[in-house]
C-alpha positions as CSV (number, residue, x, y, z in Angstrom):
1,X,100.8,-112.8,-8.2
2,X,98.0,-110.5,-9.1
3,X,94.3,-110.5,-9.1
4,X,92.9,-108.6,-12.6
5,X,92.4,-105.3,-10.8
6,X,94.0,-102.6,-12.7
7,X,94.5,-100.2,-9.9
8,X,96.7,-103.0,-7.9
9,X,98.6,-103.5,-10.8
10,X,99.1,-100.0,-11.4
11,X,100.4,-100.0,-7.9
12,X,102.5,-102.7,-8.5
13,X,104.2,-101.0,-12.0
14,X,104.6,-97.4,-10.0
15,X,106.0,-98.8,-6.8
16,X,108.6,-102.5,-8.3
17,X,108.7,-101.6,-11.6
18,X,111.2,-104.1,-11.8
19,X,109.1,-106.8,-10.6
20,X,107.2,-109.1,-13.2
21,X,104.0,-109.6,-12.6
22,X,101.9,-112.7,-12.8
23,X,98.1,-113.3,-13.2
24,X,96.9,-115.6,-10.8
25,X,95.4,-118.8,-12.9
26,X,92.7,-118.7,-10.2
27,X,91.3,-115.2,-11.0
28,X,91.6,-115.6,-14.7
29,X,90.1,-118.8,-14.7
30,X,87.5,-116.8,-12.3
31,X,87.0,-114.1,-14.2
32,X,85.9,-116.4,-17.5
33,X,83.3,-118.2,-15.0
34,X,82.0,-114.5,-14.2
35,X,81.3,-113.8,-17.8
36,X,79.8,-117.2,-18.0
37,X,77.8,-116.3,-15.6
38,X,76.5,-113.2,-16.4
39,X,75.7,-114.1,-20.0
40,X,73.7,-117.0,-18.4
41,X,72.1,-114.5,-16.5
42,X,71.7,-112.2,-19.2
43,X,70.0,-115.0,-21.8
44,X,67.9,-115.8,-19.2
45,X,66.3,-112.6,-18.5
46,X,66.2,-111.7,-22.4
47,X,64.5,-115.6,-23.3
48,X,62.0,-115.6,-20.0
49,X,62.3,-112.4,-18.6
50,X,62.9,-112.5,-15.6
51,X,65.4,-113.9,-13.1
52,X,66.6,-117.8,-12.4
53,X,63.9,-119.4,-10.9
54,X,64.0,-123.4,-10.2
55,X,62.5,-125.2,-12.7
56,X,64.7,-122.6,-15.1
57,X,66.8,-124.9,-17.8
58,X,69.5,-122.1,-17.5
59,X,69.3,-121.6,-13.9
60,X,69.6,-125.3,-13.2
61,X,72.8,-125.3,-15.4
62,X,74.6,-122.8,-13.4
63,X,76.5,-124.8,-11.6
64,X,76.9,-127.3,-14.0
65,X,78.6,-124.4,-16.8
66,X,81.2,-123.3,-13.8
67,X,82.3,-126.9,-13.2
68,X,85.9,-127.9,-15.4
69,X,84.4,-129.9,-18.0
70,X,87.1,-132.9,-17.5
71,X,85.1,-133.2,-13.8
72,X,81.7,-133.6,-15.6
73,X,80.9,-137.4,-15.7
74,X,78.8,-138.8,-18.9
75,X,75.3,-138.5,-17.1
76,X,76.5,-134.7,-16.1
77,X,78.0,-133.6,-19.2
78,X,74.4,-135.0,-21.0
79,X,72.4,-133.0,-18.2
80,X,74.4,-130.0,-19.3
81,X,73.5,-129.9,-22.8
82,X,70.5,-131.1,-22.5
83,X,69.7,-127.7,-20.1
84,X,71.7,-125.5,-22.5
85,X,69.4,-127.2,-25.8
86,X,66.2,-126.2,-23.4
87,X,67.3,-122.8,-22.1
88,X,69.7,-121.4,-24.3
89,X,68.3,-120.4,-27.9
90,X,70.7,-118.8,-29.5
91,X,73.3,-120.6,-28.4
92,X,75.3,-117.6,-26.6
93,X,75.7,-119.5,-23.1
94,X,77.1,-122.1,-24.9
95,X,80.1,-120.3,-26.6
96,X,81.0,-118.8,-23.4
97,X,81.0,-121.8,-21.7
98,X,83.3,-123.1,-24.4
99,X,85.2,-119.9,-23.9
100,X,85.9,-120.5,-20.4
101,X,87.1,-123.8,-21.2
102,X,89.5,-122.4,-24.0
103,X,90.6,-119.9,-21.2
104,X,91.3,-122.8,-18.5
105,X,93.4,-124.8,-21.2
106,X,96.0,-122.0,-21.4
107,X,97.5,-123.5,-18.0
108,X,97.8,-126.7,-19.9
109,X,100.4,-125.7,-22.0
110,X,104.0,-126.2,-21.2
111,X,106.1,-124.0,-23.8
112,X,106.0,-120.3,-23.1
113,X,106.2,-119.5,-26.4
114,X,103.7,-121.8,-27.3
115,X,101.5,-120.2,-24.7
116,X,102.2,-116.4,-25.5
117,X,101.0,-117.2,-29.4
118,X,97.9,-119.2,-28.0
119,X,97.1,-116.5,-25.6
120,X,97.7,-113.3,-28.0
121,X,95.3,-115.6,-30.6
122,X,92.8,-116.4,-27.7
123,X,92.8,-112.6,-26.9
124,X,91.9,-111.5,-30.4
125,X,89.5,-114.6,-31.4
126,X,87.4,-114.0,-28.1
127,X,86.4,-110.0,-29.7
128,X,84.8,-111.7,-32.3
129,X,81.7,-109.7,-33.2
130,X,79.7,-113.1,-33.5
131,X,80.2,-113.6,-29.6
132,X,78.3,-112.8,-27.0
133,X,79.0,-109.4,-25.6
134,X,80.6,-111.2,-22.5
135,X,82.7,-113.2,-24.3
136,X,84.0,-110.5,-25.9
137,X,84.5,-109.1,-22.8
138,X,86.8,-111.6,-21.6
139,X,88.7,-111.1,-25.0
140,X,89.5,-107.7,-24.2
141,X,90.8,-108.4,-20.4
142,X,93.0,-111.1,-22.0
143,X,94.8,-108.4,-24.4
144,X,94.9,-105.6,-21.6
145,X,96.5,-108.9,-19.3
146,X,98.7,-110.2,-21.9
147,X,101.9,-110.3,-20.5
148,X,100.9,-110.6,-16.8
149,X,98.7,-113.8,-17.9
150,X,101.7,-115.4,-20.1
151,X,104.0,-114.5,-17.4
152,X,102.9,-117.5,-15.2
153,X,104.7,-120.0,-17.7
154,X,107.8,-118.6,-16.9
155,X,107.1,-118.5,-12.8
156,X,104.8,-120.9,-12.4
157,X,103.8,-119.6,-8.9
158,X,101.0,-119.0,-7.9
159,X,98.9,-117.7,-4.6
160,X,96.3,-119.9,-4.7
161,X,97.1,-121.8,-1.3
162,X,97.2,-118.4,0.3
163,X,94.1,-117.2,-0.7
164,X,92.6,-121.1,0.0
């Protein structure tokens, strides 16, 4: 199980080449909230500029935009786009919270083949040029990750207890 730091996997290739190596769901899922994140932050600066501040639409949404939409109750998920309507003009923190949630549904799929089309389509939709700069971003790690990220429907493992 790997976190997405090139260097350790690197180490991993030189040194067990012979080992497959699987992206931890955690850190991918991880990684998409990060670009969430810093696109929030991002749109916020550019619409207001300056940082988060309380009363900030998008700054009140931050932790609402990290939560797994399937855990967002009706009054929640109405809070949310009511904040991201307010705060988000453009609509860029919107696509990459939709992003992230494209990004969590690849554990949801059972086939490996099924998953390694919807992941090498994921990868390539995501560098759009009509996405946020983020976004495309995440794209880009999810090409250079390919076959460590579709590796987990084969293993299934994963070190999230460890790390927990």
């Amino acid at each position: 199980m790997l976190d997405l730091s090139g260097p350790y996997r690197k180490t991993f290739s030189d040194m067990l080449g012979h080992v497959t190596q699987v992206a931890d769901p955690f850190h991918v899922t991880k990684l998409a909230n990060s670009k969430l994140d810093d696109c929030r932050r991002r749109v916020q600066n550019e619409t207001l500029g300056h940082r988060g501040r309380k009363d900030d639409p998008l700054y009140r949404a931050r932790r609402l935009l990290t939560k797994a939409h399937e855990r967002l109750d009706e009054a929640g998920d109405t809070r949310l786009r009511g904040l991201l309507r307010a705060g988000d003009p453009h609509g860029e923190v919107r696509m990459a919270w939709h992003a992230k949630e494209v990004v969590r549904s690849i554990y949801d799929i059972d086939d490996p083949v099924l998953a390694s089309e919807f992941v090498a389509g994921l990868g390539e939709d995501l560098q759009d040029d009509t996405f946020p700069v983020e976004v495309r971003s995440l794209g880009r790690t999810i090409v250079r990750w390919f076959h460590q990220i579709t590796a987990w429907h084969q293993a299934h493992v994963s070190n999230g207890p460890t790390e927990a």
